[in-house]
Residue frames relative to the residue before (quaternion, step in Angstrom):
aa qw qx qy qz dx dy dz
X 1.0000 0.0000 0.0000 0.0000 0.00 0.00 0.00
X 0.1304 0.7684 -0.6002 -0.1798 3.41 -1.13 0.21
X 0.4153 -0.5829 0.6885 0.1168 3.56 -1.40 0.33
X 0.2731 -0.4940 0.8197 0.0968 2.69 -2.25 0.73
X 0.2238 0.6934 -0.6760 0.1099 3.77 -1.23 0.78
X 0.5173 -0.4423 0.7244 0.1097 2.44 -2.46 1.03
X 0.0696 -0.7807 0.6045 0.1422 3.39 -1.70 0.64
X 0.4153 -0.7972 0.3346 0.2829 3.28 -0.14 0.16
X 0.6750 -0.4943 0.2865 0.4669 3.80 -1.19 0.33
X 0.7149 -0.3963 0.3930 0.4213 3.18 -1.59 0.11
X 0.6672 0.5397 -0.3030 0.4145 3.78 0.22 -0.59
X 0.5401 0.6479 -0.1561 0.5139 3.39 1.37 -1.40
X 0.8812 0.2454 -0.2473 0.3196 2.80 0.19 -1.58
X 0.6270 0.6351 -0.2525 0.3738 3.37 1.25 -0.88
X 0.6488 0.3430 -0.3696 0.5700 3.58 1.48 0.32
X 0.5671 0.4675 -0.4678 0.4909 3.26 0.78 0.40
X 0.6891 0.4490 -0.3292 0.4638 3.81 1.06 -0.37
X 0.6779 0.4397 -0.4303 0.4024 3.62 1.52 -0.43
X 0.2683 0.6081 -0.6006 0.4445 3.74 2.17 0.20
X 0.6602 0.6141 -0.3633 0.2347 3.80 -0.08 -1.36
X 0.5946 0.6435 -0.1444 0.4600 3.03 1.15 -1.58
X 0.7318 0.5119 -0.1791 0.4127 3.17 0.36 -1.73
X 0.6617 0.2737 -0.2973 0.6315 3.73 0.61 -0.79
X 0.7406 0.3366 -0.5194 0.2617 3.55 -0.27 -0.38
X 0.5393 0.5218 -0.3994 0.5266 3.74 0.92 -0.22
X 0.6142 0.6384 -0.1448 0.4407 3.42 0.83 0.05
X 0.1154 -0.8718 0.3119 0.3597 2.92 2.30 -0.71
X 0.3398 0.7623 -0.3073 0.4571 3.39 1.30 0.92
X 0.5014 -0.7182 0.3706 0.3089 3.48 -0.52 1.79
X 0.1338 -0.7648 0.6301 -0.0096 4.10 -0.67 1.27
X 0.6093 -0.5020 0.5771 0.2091 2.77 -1.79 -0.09
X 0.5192 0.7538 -0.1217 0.3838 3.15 2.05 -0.81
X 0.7225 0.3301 -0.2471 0.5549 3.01 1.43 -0.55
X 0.3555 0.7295 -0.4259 0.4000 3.64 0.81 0.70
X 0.1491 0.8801 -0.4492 0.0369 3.77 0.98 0.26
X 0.3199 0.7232 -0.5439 0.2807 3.36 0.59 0.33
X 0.5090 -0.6427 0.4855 0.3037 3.61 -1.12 0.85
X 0.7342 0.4199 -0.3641 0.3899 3.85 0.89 0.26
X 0.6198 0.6139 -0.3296 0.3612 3.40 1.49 -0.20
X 0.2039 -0.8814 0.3743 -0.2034 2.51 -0.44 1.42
X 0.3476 -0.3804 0.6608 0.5457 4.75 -0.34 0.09
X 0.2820 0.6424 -0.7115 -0.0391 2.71 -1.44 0.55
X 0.3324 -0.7124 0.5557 0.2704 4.22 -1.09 -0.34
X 0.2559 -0.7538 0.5287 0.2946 4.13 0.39 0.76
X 0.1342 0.8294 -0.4660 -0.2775 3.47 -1.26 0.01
X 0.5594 0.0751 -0.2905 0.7727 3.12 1.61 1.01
X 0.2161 -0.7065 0.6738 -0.0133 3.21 -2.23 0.34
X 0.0411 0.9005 -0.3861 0.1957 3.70 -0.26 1.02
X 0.7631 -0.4123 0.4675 0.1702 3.06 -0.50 0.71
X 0.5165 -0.4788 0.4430 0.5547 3.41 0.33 -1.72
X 0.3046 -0.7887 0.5338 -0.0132 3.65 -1.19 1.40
X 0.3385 -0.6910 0.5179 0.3738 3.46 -0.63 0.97
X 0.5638 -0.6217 0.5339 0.1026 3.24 -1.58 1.66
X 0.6690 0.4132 -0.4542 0.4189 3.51 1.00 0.01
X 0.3593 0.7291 -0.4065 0.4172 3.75 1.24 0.74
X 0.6590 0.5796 -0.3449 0.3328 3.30 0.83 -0.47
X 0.5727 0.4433 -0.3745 0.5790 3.73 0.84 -0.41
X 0.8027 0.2680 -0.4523 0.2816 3.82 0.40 0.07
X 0.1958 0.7327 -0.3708 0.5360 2.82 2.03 0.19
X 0.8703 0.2681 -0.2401 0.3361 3.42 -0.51 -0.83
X 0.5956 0.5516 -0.3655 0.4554 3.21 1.69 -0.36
X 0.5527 0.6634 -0.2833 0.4174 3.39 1.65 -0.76
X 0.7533 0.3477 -0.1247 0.5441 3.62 1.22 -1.19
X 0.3619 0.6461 -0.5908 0.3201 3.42 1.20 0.68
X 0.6165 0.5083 -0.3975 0.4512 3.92 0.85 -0.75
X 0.4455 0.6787 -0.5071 0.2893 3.95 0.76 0.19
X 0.6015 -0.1140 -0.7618 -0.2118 1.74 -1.94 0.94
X 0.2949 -0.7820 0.4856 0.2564 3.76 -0.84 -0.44
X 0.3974 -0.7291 0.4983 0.2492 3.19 -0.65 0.98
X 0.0353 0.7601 -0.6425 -0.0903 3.63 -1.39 0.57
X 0.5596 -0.6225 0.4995 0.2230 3.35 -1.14 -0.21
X 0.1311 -0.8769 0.4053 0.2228 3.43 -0.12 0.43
X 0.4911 -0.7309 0.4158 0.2273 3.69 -0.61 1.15
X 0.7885 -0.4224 0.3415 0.2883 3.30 -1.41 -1.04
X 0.5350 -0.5118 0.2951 0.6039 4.21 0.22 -0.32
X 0.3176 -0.6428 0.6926 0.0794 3.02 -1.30 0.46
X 0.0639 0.7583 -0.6430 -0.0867 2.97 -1.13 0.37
X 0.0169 -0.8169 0.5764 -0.0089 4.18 -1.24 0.80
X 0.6724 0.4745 -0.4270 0.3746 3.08 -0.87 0.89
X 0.0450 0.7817 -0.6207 -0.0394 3.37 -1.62 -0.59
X 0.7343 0.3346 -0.4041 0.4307 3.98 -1.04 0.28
X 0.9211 0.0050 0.1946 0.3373 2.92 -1.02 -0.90
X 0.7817 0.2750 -0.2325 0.5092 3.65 0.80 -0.86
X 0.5303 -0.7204 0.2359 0.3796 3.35 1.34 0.44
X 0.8403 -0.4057 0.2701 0.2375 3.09 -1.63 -0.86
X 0.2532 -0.7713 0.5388 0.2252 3.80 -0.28 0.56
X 0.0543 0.7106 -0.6969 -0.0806 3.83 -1.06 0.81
X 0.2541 -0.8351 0.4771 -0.1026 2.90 -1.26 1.32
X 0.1861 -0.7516 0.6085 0.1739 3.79 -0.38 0.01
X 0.3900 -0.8103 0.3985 0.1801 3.44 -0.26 1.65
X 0.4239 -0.6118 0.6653 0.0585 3.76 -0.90 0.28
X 0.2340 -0.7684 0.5846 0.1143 3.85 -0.46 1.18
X 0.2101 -0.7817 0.5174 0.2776 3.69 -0.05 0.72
X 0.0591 -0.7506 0.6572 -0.0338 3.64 -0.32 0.81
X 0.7441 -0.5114 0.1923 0.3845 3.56 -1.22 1.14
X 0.6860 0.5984 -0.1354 0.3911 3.17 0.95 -1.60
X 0.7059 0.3181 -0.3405 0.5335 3.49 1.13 -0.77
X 0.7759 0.3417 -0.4254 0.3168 3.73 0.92 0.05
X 0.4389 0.6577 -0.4511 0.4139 3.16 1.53 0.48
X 0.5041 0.5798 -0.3362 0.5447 3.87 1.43 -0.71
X 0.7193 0.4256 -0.2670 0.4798 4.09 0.60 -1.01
X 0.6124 0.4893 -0.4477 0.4304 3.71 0.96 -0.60
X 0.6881 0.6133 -0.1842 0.3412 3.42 1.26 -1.25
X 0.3785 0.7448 -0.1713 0.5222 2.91 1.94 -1.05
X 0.6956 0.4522 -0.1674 0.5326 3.85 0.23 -2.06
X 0.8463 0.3920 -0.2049 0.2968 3.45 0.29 -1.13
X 0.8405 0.3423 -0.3161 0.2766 3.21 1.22 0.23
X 0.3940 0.7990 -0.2385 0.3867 2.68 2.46 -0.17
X 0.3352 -0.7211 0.5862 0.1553 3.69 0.70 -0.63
X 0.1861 0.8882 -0.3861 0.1652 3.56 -0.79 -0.72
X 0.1583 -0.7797 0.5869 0.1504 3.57 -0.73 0.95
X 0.8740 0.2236 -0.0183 0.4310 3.73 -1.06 0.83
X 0.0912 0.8783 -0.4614 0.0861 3.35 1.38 0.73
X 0.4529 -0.6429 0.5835 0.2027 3.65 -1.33 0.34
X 0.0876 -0.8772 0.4306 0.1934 3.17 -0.37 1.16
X 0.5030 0.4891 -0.5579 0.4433 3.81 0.36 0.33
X 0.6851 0.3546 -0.5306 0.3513 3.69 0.70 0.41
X 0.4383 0.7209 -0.4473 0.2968 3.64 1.55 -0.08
X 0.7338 -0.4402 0.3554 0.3761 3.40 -1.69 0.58
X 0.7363 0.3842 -0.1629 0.5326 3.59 -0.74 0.14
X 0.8142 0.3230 -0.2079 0.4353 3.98 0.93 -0.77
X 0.3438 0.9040 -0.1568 0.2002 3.21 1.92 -0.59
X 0.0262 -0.8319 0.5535 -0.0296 3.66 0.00 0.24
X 0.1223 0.7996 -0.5557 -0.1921 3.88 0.25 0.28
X 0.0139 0.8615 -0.5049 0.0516 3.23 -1.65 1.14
X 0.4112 -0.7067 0.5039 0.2786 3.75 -0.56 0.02
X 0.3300 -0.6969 0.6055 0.1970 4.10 0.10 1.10
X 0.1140 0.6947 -0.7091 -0.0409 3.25 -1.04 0.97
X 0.7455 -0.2266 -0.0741 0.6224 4.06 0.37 0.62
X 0.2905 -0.5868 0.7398 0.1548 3.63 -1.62 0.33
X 0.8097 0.5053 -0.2262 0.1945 3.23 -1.76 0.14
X 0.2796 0.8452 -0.2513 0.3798 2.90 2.21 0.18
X 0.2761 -0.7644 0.5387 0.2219 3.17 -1.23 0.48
X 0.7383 -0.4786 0.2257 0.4184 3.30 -0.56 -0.49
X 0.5429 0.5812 -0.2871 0.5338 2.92 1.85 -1.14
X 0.6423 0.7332 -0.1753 0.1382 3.49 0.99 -1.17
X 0.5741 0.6527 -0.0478 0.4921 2.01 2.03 -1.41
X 0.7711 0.3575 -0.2165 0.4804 3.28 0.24 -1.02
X 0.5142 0.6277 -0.3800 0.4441 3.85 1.37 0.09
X 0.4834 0.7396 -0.1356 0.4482 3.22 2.12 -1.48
X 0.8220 0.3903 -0.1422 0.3896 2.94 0.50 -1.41
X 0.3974 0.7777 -0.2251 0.4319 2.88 1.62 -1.14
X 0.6991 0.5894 -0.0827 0.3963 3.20 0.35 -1.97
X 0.7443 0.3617 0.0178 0.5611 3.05 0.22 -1.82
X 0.7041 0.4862 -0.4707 0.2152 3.86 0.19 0.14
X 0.5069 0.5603 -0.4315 0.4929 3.35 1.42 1.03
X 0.1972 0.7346 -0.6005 0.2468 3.53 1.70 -0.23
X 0.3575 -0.5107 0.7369 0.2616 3.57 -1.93 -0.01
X 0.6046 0.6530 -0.3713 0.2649 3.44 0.20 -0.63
X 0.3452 0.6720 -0.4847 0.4408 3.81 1.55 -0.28
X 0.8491 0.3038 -0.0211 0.4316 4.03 -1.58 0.54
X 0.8256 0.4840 -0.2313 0.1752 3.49 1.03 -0.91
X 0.5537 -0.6002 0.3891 0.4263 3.64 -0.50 0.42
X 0.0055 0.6072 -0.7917 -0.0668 4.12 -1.54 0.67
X 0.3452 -0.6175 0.6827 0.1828 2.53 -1.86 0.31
X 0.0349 -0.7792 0.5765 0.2434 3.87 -0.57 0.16
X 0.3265 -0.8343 0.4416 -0.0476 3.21 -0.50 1.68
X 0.8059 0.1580 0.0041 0.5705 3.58 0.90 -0.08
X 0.2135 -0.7721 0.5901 0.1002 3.53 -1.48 0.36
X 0.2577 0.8182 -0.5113 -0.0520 3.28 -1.32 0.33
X 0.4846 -0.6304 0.5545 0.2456 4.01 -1.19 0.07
X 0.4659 -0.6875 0.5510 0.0818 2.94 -0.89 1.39
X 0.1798 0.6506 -0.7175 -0.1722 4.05 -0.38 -0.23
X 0.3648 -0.6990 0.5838 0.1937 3.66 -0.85 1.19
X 0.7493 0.5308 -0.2459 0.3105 3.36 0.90 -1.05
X 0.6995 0.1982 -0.2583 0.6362 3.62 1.46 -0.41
X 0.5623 -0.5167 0.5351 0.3613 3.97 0.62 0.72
X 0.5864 0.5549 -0.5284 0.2628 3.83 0.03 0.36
X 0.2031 -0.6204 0.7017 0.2854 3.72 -1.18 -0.26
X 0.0341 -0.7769 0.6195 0.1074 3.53 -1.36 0.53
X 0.4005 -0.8073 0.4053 0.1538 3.32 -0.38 1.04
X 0.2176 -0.9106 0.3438 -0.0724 3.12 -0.94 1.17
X 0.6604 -0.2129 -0.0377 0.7191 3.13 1.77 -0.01
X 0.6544 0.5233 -0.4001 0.3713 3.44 -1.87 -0.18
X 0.7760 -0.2790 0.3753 0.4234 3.43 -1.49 -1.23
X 0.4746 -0.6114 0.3214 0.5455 3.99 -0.14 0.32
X 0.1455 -0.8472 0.4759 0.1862 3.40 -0.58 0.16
X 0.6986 -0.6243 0.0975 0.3358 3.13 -1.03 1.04
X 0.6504 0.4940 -0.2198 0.5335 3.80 -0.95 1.08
């Protein structure tokens, strides 16, 4: 798989990692236990299969207008059967952040696109743990309903491209981000 993502400021991100925290002390599936050096808060705006690498130079011209402020919503919540539950921290779509994803679609290209990240199907969000059950959930939420992070303002400060297939991030605009 690869991805296009946004990461977010330092403030941002660090309350989205003490979400991580919080459930994993909690004995509760996190994001927290991901330790790879690339993982990272992050906000997808597309997902693929595989993207034509000559996208990236308009990419970077695209994420020159970064950062943008958003707003951060309520949980989310995706998924169902067997591979369980997604918990999420919602993302207020404001014009600007879905004008940046239309722009995003249109220049990326791409073999085998994901469609809950297409225009029109889109849902921006911030993964805080996958794999949840049901019970889990509602422990999650539980957990996490003292978060600060309700109402508040992020910035997303940077861009980059996942290549799932060689483990790499390539940065794409802003500050390097991490990975």
């Amino acid at each position: 798989m690869h991805s296009i993502e946004l990461l977010l400021d330092d403030a941002s991100d660090a309350a989205v990692r003490d979400d991580w925290r919080l459930l994993a002390e909690a004995g509760l599936p996190s994001l927290a236990g991901h330790t790879g050096a690339t993982n990272a808060p992050h906000l997808t705006l597309s997902a693929a299969a595989r993207f034509d690498d000559r996208a990236d130079p308009r990419l970077l011209d695209v994420f020159s207008r970064l950062p943008v402020s958003v707003e951060w919503g309520g949980f989310v919540v995706f998924g169902r059967g067997p591979r369980g539950l997604v918990l999420a921290r919602g993302v207020v779509a404001t014009s600007a952040l879905l004008d940046l994803h239309r722009t995003v679609h249109e220049s990326v290209g791409g073999a085998g696109p994901v469609e809950h990240s297409a225009p029109g199907r889109w849902t921006p969000h911030v993964t805080l743990a996958s794999r949840l059950s049901p019970e889990q959930l509602g422990r999650a939420l539980e957990v996490l309903s003292e978060s600060e992070v309700d109402g508040a303002t992020a910035r997303l400060t940077s861009a980059r491209r996942w290549d799932g297939d060689a483990r790499v991030v390539v940065p794409l605009g802003g500050p390097t981000p991490p990975g």
